[in-house]
BALOBA-1460 file (C-alpha; in Angstrom, 3 decimals):
// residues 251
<rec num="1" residu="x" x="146.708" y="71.805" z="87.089"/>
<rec num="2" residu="x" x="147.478" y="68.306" z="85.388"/>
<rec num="3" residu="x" x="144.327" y="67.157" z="83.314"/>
<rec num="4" residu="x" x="143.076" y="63.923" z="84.399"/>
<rec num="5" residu="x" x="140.994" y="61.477" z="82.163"/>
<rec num="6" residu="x" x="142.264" y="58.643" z="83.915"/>
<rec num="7" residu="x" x="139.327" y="55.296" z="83.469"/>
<rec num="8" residu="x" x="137.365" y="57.672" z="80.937"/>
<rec num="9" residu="x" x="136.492" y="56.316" z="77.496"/>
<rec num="10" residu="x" x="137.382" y="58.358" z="74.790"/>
<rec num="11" residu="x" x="135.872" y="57.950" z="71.865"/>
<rec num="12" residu="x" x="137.776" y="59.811" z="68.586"/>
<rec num="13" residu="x" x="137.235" y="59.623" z="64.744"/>
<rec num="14" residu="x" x="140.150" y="60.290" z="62.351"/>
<rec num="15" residu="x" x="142.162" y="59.215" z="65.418"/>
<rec num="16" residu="x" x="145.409" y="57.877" z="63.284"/>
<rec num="17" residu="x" x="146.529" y="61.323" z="61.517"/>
<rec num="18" residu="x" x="146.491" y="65.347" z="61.675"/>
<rec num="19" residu="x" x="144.388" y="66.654" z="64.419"/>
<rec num="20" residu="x" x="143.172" y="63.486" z="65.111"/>
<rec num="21" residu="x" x="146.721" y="61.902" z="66.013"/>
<rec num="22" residu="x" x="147.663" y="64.840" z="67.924"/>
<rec num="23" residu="x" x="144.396" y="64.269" z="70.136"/>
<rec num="24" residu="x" x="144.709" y="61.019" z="70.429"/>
<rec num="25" residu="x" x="148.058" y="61.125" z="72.173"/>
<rec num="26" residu="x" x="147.035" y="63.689" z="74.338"/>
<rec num="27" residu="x" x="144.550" y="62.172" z="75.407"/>
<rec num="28" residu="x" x="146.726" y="58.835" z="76.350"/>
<rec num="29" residu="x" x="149.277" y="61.450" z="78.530"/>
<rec num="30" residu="x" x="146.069" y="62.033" z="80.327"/>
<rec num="31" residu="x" x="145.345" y="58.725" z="81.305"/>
<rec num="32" residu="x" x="142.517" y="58.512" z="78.748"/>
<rec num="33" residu="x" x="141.491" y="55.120" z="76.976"/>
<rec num="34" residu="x" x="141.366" y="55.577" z="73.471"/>
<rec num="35" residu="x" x="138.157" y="54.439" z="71.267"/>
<rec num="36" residu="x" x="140.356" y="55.153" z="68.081"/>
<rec num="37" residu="x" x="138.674" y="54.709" z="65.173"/>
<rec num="38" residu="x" x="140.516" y="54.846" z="61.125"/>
<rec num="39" residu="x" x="139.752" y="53.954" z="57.862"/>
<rec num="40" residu="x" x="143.004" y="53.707" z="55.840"/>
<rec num="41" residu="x" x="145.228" y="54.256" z="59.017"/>
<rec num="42" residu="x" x="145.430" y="51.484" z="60.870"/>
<rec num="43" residu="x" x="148.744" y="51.283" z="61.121"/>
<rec num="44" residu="x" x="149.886" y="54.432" z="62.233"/>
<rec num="45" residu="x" x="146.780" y="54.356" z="65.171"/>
<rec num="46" residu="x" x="148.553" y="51.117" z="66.219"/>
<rec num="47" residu="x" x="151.956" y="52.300" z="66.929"/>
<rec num="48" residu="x" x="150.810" y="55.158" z="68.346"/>
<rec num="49" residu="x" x="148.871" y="53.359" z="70.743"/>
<rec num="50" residu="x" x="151.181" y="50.523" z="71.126"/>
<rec num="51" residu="x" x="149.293" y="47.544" z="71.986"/>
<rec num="52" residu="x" x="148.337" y="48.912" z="75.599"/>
<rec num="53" residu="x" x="145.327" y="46.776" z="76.039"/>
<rec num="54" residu="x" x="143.440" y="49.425" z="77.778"/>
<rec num="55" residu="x" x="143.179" y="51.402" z="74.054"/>
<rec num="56" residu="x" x="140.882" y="49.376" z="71.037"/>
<rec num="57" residu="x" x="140.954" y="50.411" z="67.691"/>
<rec num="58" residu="x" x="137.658" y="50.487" z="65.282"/>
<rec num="59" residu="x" x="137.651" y="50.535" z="61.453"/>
<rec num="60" residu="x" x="134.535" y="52.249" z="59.696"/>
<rec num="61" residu="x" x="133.610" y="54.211" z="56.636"/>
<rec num="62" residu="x" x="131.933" y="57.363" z="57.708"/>
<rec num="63" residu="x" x="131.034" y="57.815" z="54.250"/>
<rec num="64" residu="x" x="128.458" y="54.196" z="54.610"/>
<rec num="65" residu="x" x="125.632" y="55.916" z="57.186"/>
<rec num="66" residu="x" x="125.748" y="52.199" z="58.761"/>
<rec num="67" residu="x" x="128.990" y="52.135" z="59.938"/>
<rec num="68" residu="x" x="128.819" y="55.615" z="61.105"/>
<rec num="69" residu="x" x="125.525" y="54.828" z="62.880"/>
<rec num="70" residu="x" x="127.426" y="51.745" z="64.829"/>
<rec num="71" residu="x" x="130.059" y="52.975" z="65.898"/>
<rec num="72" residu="x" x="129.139" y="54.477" z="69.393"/>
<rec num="73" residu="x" x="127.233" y="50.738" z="70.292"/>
<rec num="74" residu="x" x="130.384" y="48.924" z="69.120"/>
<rec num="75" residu="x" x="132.422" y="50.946" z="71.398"/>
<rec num="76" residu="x" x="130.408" y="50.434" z="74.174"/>
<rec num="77" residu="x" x="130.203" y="46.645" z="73.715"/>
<rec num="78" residu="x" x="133.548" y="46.444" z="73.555"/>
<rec num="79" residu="x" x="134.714" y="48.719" z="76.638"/>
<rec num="80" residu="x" x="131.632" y="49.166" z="78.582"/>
<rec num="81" residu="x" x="130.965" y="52.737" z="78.124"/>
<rec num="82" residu="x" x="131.473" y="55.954" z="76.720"/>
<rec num="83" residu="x" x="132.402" y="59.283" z="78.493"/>
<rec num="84" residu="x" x="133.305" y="61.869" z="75.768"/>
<rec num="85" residu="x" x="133.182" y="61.478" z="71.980"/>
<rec num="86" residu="x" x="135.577" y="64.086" z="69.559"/>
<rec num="87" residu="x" x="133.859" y="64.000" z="66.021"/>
<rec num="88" residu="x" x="137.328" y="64.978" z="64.386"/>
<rec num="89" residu="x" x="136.812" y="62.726" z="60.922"/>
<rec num="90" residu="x" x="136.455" y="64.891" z="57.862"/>
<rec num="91" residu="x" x="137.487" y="65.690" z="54.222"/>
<rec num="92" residu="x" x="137.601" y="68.079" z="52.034"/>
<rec num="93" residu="x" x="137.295" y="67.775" z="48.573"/>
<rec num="94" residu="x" x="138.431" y="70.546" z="46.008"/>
<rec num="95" residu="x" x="135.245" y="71.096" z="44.102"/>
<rec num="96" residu="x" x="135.257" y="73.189" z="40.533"/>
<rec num="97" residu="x" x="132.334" y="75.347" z="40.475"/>
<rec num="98" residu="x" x="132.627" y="74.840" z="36.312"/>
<rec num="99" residu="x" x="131.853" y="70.974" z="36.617"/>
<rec num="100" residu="x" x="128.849" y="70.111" z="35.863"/>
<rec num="101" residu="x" x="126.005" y="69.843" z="38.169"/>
<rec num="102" residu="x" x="126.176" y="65.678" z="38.883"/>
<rec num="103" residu="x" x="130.067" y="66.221" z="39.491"/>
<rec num="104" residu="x" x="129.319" y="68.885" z="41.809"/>
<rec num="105" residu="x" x="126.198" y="67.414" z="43.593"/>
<rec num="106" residu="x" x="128.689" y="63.997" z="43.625"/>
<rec num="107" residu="x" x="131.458" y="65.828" z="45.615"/>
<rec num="108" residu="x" x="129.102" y="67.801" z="47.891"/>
<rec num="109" residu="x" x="127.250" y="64.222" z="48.984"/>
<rec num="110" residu="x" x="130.557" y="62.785" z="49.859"/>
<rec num="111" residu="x" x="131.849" y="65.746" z="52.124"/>
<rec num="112" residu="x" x="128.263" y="66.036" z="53.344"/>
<rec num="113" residu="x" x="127.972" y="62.537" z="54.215"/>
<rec num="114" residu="x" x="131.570" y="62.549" z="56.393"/>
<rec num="115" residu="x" x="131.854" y="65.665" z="57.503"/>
<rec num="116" residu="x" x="128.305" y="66.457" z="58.487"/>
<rec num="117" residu="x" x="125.557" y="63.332" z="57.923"/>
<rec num="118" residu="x" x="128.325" y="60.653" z="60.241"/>
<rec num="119" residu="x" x="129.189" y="63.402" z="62.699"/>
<rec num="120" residu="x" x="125.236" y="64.060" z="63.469"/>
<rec num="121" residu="x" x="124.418" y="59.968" z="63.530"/>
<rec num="122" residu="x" x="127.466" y="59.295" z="65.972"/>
<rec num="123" residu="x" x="126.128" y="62.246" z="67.989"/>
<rec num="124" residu="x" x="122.347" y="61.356" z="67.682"/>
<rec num="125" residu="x" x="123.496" y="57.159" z="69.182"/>
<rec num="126" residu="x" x="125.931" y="58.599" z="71.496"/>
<rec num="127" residu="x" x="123.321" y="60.978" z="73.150"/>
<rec num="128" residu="x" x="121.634" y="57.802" z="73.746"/>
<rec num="129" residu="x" x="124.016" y="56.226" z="75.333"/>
<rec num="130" residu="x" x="124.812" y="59.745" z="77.734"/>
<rec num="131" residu="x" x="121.363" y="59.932" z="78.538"/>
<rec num="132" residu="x" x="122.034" y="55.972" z="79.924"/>
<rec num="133" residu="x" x="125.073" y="56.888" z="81.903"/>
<rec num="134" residu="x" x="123.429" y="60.056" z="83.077"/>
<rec num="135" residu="x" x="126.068" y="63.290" z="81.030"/>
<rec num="136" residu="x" x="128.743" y="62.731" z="78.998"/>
<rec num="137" residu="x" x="130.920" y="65.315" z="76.527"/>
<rec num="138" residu="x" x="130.522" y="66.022" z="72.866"/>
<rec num="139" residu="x" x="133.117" y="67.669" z="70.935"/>
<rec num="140" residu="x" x="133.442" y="68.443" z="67.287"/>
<rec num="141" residu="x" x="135.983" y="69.742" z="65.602"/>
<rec num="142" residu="x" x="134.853" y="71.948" z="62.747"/>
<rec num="143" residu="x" x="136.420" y="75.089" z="61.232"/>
<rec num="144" residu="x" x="137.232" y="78.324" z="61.170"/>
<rec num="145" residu="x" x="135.386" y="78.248" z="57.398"/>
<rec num="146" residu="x" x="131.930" y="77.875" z="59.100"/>
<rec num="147" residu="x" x="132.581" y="81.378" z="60.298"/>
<rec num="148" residu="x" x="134.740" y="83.224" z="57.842"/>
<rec num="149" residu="x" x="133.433" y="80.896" z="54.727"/>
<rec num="150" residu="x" x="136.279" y="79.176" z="52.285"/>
<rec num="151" residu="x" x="137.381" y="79.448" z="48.823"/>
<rec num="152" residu="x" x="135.065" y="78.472" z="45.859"/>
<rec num="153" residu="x" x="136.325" y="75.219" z="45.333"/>
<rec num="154" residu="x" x="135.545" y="74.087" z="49.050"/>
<rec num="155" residu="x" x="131.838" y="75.656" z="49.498"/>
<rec num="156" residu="x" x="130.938" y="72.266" z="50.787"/>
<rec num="157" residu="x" x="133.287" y="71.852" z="53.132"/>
<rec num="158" residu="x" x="132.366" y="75.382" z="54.588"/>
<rec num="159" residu="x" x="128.924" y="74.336" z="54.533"/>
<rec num="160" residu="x" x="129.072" y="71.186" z="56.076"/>
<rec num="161" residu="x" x="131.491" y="72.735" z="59.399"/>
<rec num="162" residu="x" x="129.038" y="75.411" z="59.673"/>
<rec num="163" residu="x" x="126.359" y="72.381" z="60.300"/>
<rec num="164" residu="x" x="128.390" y="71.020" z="62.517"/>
<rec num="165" residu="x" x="128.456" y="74.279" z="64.672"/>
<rec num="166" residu="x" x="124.552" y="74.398" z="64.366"/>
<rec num="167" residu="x" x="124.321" y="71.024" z="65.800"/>
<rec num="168" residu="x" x="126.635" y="71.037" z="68.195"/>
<rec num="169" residu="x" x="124.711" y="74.401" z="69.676"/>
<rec num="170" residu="x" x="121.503" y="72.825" z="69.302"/>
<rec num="171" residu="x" x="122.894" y="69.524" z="70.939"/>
<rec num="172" residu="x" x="123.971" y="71.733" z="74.169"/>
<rec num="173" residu="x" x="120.597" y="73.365" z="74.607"/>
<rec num="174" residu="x" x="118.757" y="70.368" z="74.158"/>
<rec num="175" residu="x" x="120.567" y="68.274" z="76.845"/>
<rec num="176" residu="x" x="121.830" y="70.309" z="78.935"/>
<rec num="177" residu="x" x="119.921" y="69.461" z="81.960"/>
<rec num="178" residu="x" x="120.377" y="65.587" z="81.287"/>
<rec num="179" residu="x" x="124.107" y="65.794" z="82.165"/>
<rec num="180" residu="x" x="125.067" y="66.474" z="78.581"/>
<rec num="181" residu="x" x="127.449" y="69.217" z="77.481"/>
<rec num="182" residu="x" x="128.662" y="69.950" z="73.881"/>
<rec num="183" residu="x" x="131.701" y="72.277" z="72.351"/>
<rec num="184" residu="x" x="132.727" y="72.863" z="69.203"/>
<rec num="185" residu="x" x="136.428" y="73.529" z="68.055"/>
<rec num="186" residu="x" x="136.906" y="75.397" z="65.154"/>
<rec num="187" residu="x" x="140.653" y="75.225" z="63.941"/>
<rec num="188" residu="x" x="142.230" y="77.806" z="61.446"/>
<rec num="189" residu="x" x="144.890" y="76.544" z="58.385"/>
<rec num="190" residu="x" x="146.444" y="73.580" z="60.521"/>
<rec num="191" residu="x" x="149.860" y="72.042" z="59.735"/>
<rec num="192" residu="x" x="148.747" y="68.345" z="58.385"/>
<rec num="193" residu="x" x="148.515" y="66.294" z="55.552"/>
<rec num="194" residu="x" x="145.011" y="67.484" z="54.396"/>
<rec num="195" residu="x" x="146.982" y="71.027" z="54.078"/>
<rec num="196" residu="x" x="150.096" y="69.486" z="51.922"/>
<rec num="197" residu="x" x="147.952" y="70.492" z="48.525"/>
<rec num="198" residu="x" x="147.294" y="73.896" z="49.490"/>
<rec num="199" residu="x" x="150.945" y="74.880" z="50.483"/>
<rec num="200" residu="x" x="152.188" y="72.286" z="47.351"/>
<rec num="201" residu="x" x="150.462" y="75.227" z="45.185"/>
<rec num="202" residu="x" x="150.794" y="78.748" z="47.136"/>
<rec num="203" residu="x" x="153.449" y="77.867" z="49.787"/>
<rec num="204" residu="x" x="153.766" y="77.484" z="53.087"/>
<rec num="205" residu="x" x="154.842" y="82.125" z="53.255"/>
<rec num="206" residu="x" x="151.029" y="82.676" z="51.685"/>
<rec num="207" residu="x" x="149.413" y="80.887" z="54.768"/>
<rec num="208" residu="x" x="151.270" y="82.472" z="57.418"/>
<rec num="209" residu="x" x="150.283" y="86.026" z="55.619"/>
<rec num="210" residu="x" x="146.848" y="85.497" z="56.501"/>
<rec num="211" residu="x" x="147.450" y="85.029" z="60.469"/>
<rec num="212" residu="x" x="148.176" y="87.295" z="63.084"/>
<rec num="213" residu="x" x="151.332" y="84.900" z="64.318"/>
<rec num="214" residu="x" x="154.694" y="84.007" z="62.732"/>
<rec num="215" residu="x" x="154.140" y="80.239" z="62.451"/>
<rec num="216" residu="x" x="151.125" y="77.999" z="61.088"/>
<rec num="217" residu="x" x="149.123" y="75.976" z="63.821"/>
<rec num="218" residu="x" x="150.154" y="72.951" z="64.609"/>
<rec num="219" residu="x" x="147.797" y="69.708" z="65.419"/>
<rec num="220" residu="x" x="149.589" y="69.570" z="68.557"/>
<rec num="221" residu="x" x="148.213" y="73.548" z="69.179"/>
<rec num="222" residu="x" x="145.046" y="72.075" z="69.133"/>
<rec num="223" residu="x" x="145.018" y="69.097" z="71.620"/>
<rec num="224" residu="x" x="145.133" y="70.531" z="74.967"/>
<rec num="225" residu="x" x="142.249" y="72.364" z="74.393"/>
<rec num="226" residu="x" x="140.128" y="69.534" z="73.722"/>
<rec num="227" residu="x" x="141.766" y="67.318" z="76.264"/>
<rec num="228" residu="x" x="140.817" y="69.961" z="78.670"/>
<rec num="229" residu="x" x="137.226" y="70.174" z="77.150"/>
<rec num="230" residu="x" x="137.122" y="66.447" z="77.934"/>
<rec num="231" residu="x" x="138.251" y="66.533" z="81.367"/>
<rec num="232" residu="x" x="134.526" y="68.283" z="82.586"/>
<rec num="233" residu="x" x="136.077" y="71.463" z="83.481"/>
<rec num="234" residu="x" x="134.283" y="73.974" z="81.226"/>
<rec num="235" residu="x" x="130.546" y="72.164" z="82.015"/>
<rec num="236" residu="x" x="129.046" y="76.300" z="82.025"/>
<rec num="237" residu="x" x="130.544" y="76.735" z="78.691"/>
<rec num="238" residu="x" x="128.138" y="74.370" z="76.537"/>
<rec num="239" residu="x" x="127.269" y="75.154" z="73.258"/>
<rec num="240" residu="x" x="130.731" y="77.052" z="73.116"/>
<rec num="241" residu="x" x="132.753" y="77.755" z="69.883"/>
<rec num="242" residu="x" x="136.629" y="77.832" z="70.689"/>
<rec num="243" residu="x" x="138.897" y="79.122" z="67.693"/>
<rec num="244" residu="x" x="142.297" y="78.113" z="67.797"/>
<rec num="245" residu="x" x="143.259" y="79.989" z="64.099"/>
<rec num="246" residu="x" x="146.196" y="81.940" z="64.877"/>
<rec num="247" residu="x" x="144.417" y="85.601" z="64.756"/>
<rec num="248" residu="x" x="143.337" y="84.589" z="61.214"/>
<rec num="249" residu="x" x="139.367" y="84.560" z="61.961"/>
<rec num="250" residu="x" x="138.263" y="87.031" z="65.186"/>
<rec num="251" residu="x" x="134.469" y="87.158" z="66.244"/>
């Protein structure tokens, strides 16, 4: 079956690396037009989407609730609508539990305010704009730490993907019957840059010791599953969870 998301909008934050990149050009192989949005990685989004003038690209600080909270209506002034949104934006900030409480509260406001506070404003204004066109698709990509937790330098980051699950859940039951269906994706230790610290310091051998398969996950393990998400084709399986981890998180 070849996944078809030919004339849909696509709307996809963090679209220029990791995860992000990998979804994005799936999600051009399957006829989608790509809503990219970046921050620093404007370059990068643009070769990957080459000029094709059926593709726009759109800068914003998710950390700055404004620009977060404009994206969706920019979007759909610029290509008309908006048929699937992929919350895939996110950081995570190494935290030391020994800091002192400002430093701590400082670094769980920023992850907080990207991974969790822009994720639920771009959902709240793009359930808007769904309820407009009668459905459209959420997805957001969280973690397999809102499940299995993290270490004790990335509590926040744990905490704000296992929001994102809650929402996305609460999302699904809420507007279901309006046409509007929600997943989340919750990836395991992926292969990208965000990762380089973590196998800089413990190496590449102590990640793959903590899955069930012989190689790490890849950001390109994780596209077809949302591309296929986005295509309509799993509408009874709102308010789903789908772990793509490798074996290293089963519930």
């Amino acid at each position: 079956m070849k996944l078809n998301l030919e004339n849909k909008v696509i709307l996809i934050t963090g679209a220029g690396r990791g995860i992000g990149k990998a979804i994005t050009q799936a999600v051009k192989e399957a006829g989608g037009r790509v809503a990219g949005h970046y921050n620093h990685s404007k370059n990068e989004l643009e070769i990957l989407l080459q000029g094709e003038p059926i593709h726009a690209l759109f800068q914003a600080d998710l950390s700055i609730s404004s620009e977060a909270a404009n994206l969706v209506q920019r979007v759909v002034d610029k290509m008309g609508r908006i048929d699937v949104i992929i919350n895939n934006a996110g950081i995570a900030i190494q935290s030391d539990m020994d800091s002192s409480d400002d430093q701590f509260l400082k670094e769980w406001n920023e992850t907080m305010a990207v991974n969790l506070t822009a994720t639920a404003l771009i959902c709240k204004n793009g359930v808007k704009q769904f309820k407009l066109q009668k459905g459209g698709i959420l997805i957001n990509i969280a973690s397999r730490a809102a499940f299995r937790g993290d270490t004790a330098e990335y509590l926040a980051y744990a905490a704000s993907k296992g929001g994102m699950v809650a929402l996305t859940r609460s999302i699904a039951r809420a507007f279901g019957k309006q046409g509007i269906t929600a997943f989340t994706i919750a990836p395991g230790f992926t292969k990208t840059e965000m990762a380089d610290q973590f196998i800089e310091e413990y190496g590449e051998e102590y990640a793959i010791n903590d899955i069930a398969l012989s190689q790490l996950t890849l950001p390109e393990d994780i596209a077809p599953t949302v591309v296929f998400l986005a295509c309509g084709l799993a509408r009874h399986a709102t308010g789903a969870t789908i772990d793509i981890n490798a074996g290293s998180y089963v519930h």
